[in-house]
C-alpha positions, 0 to 999 in steps of 0.5 A: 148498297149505296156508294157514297164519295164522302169528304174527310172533314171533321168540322161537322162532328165538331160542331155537334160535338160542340153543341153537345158539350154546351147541353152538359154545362145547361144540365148542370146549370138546371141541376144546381137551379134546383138545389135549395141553396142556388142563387137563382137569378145567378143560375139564371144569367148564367143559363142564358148565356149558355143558351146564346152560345148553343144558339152561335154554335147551332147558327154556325152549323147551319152555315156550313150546311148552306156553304158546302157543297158534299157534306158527312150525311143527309142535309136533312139529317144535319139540320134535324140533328143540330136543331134538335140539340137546340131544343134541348137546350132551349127546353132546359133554358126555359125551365130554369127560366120558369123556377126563377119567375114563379118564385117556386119556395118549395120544389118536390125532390122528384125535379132533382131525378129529371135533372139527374136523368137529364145531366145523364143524357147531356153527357151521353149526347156529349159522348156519342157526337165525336163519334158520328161519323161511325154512327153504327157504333153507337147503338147503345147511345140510342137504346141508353137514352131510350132507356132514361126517357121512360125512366123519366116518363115514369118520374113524370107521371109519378110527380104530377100524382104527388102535385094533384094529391092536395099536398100543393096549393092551386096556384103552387101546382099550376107553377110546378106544373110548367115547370115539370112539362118543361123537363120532361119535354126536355127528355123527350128531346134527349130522345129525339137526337138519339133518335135521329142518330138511329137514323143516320146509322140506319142510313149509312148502313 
């Protein structure tokens, strides 16, 4: 067993939470970009701005790494952590930045399932960063999320038979195409915080 002289300083775990709350706001932002009556350029500006401040608040954290000199766990940890809730958000960002480029009319309802099964993770994410400090205890976050995610992959799979059925025209699949790849990359990096939460427990232990 190891012994650790940790400080008592929340300003880390709020600072995750933080970037956790701003993936909640960036899942309903891409779940509303989806519906048939969303003013997509709207959606859009709003998304990016969500976007720039998950990427403040991510800087922030990167500076507190640099300047302080005992940190809650593992450096490596930290910066894994918080750059991976960067590319959740950066993964939504871009798939609600590609609906509004390609100017998909029609898009199939299994998008509104990844986007259902991203807002789930966001807030779950959400749920378990005030909570690191205690990373043990959040055994469930990790197996729940794993859970979504192959969930997703199944949803993911599903849709890309339904886009090559012949029910889309070439130039429509090859748009949805991005778009899909997008989300489901995004769930996959729901998977990876979870993971590196595992992680930590692990270590901590």
């Amino acid at each position: 067993m190891r012994f650790r002289i940790r400080p008592v300083d929340t300003a880390f775990y709020d600072l995750f939470t933080e970037s956790a709350s701003h993936l909640v706001v960036g899942a309903g932002l891409l779940a509303e970009m989806l519906g048939e009556s969303a003013d997509r350029d709207d959606v859009a500006r709003r998304m990016r701005e969500a976007e720039h401040q998950a990427d403040e608040t991510t800087h922030t954290l990167f500076k507190k790494v640099n300047s302080t000199f005992v940190t809650p766990f593992d450096r490596e940890d930290i910066y894994s952590l918080g750059s991976s809730l960067d590319d959740v958000m950066d993964l939504m960002d871009e798939a609600v930045d590609l609906i509004l480029l390609y100017e998909v009319v029609s898009l199939p309802p299994e998008l509104s399932t990844q986007a259902e099964i991203l807002q789930r993770c966001a807030e779950l994410t959400a749920e378990a960063m005030p909570k690191l400090s205690s990373p043990a205890s959040l055994e469930e976050f990790w197996i729940e999320v794993n859970r979504l995610e192959n969930a997703g992959d199944k949803n993911h799979r599903r849709t890309l038979a339904k886009l090559f059925s012949g029910e889309f025209k070439t130039i429509e699949v090859l748009k949805l195409k991005d778009i899909v790849e997008s989300l489901e990359e995004a769930i996959d990096a729901f998977e990876k915080v979870a993971n590196i939460v595992e992680q930590i427990a692990v270590k901590e232990s």
